[in-house]
C-alpha positions in Angstrom: 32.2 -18.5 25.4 31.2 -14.9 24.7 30.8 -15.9 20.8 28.7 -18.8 21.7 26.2 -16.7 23.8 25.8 -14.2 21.3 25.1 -17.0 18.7 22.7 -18.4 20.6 20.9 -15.0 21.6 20.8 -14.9 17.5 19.8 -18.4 16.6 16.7 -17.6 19.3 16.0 -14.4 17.7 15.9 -15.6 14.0 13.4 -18.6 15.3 11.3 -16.0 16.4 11.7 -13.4 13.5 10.7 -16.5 11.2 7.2 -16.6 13.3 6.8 -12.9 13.1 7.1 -13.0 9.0 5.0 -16.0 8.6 2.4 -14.0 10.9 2.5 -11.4 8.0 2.6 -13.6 5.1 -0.3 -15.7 5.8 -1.9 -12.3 5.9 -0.1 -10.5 3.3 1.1 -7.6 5.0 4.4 -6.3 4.1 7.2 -5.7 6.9 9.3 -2.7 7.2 12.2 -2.5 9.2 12.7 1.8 9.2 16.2 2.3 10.1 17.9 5.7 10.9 19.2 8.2 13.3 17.8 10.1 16.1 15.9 13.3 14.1 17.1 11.6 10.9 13.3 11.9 9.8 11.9 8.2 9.7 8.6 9.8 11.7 8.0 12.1 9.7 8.7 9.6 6.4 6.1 7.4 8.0 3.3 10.3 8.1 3.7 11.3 5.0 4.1 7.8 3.2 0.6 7.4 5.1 -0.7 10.8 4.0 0.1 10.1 0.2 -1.5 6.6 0.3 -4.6 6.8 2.5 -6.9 6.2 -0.2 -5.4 2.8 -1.7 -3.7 1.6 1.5 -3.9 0.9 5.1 -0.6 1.5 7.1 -0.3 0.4 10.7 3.0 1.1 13.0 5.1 -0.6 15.5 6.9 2.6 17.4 10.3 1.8 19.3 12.2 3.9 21.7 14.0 3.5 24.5 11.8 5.4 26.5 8.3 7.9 26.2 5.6 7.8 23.1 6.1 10.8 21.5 6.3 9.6 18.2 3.3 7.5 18.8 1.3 10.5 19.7 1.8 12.0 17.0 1.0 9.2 14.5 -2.1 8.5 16.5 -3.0 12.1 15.7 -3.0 11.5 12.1 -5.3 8.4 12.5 -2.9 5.5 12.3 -2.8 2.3 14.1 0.0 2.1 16.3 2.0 0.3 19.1 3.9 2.0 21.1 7.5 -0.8 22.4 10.2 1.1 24.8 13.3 -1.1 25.1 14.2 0.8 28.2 17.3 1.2 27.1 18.0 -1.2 25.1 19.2 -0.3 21.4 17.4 -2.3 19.2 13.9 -3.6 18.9 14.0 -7.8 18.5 11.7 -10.5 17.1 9.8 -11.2 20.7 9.4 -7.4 20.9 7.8 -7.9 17.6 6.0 -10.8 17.7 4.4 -9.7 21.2 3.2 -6.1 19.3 1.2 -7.9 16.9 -1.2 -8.7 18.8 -3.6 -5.6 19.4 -3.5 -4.7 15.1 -6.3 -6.6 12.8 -4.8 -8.3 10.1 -7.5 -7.6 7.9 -6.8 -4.2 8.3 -3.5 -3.8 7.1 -1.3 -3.7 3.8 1.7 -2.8 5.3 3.2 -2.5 8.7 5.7 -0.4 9.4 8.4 -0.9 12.4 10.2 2.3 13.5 13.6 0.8 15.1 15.6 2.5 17.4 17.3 5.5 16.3 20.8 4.0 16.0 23.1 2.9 13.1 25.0 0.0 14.7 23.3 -2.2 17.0 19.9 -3.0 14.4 21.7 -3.7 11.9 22.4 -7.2 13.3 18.9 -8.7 14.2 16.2 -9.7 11.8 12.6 -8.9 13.1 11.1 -10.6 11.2 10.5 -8.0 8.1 10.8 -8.1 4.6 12.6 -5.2 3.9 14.6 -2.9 5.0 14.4 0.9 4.4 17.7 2.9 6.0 16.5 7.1 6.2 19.4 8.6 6.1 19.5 13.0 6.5 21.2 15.8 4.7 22.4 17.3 8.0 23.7 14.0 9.2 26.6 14.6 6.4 27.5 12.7 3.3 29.9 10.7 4.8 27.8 8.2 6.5 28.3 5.5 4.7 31.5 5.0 4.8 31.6 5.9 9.1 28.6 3.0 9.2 29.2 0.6 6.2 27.4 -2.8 7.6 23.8 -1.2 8.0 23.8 0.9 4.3 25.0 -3.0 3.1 21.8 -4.3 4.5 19.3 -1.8 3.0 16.5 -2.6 0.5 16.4 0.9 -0.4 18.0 4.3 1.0 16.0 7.5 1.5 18.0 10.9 1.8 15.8 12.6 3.6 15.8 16.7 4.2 16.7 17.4 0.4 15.2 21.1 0.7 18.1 21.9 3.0 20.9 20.7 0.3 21.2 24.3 -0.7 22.3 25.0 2.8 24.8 22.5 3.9 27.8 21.3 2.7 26.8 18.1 1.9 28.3 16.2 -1.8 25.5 13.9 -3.3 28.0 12.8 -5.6 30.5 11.5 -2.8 27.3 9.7 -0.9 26.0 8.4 -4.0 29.6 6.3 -4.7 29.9 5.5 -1.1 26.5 3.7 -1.3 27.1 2.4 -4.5 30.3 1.2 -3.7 28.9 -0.8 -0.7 25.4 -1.7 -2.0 25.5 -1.2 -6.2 21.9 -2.0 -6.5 20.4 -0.5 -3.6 17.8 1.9 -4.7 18.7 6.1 -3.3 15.4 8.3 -2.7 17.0 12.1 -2.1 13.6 13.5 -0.9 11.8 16.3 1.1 8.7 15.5 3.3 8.4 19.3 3.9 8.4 20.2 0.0 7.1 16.5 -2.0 10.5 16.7 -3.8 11.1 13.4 -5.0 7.9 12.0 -2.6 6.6 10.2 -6.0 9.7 8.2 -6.7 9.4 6.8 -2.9 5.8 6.1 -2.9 6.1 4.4 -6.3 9.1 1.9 -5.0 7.1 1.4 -1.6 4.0 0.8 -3.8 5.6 -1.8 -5.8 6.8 -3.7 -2.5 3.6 -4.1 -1.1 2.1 -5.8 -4.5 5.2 -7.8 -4.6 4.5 -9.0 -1.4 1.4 -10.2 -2.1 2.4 -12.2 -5.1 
């Protein structure tokens, strides 16, 4: 009985995620499930991702957490549209959560929107929101072995950023050692080590993100 009910909490989901991407395609906004840690830096990826793209595109954001808007704040300082969804304690955002944020963006204002899950490497690696892809910010001071302590949600990552490179002089972290764990669960996934603070390895990002946007519209 408890495997039917979560089947059919996920077959309701999906139904819904596949009205939130349609939403996007007819108006050819890319979807971008940001998944990470707490303080992993997905925030502060999204700032400067909008920073570094101002002048050619137009970012908007869907902002989850289980509770206040301080992330939303602070993206609203910089100018971006934003929505602001607390699960109140749930630990994933979901397609109706989604679907109902929508609403206060214009579509003819966007090239990309970015959703902001909730900081936790488990529990959102199991609904689809309706996306296209799926970016996984991963941090230096988390530790290199994170992919092998949370192998299902670095197996369902478009691409990986390794965020807080400055600080790899600092912590005993072995890029080598991540680099074959991700490989060995997701070969072709593509691995952005960067710094937000410095622009180390900012152009390799921008370029991939770039190049999903354009795909997306065909």
């Amino acid at each position: 009985m408890k495997i039917e009910i979560e089947e059919n909490i996920l077959e309701a989901n999906d139904t819904l995620a596949r009205q939130v991407r349609s939403t996007l395609d007819a108006r050819q906004i890319l979807g971008v499930n940001l998944l990470g840690s707490p303080g992993a830096g997905k925030t502060t990826l999204i700032e400067s991702t909008a920073d570094a793209l101002q002048d050619r595109y137009a970012l908007g954001v869907i902002e989850g957490d289980i509770a206040s808007s301080i992330d939303m704040e602070r993206l609203q300082k910089r100018g971006l549209p934003v929505v602001q969804v607390n699960t109140g304690g749930l630990c994933h955002l979901d397609a109706n959560m989604i679907l109902q944020a929508l609403r206060p963006f214009d579509p003819d204002r966007l090239d990309a929107l970015v959703i902001e899950n909730i900081g936790n490497l488990v529990c959102p690696a199991d609904f689809d929101i309706g996306h296209h892809v799926t970016v996984l910010v991963s941090s230096v001071p988390e530790g290199d072995d994170k992919p092998h302590k949370y192998p299902i949600i670095f197996r369902s990552a478009d691409a990986v950023v390794l965020a807080k490179g400055d600080l790899l002089p600092y912590i005993d972290f072995d890029l080598a050692r991540y680099r074959d764990a991700l490989a060995a669960l997701n070969p072709d996934v593509p691995l952005f080590p960067l710094s937000c603070r410095t622009g180390e390895g900012m152009s390799e990002w921008l370029a991939w993100f770039e190049e999903q946007i354009a795909a997306d519209r065909g």
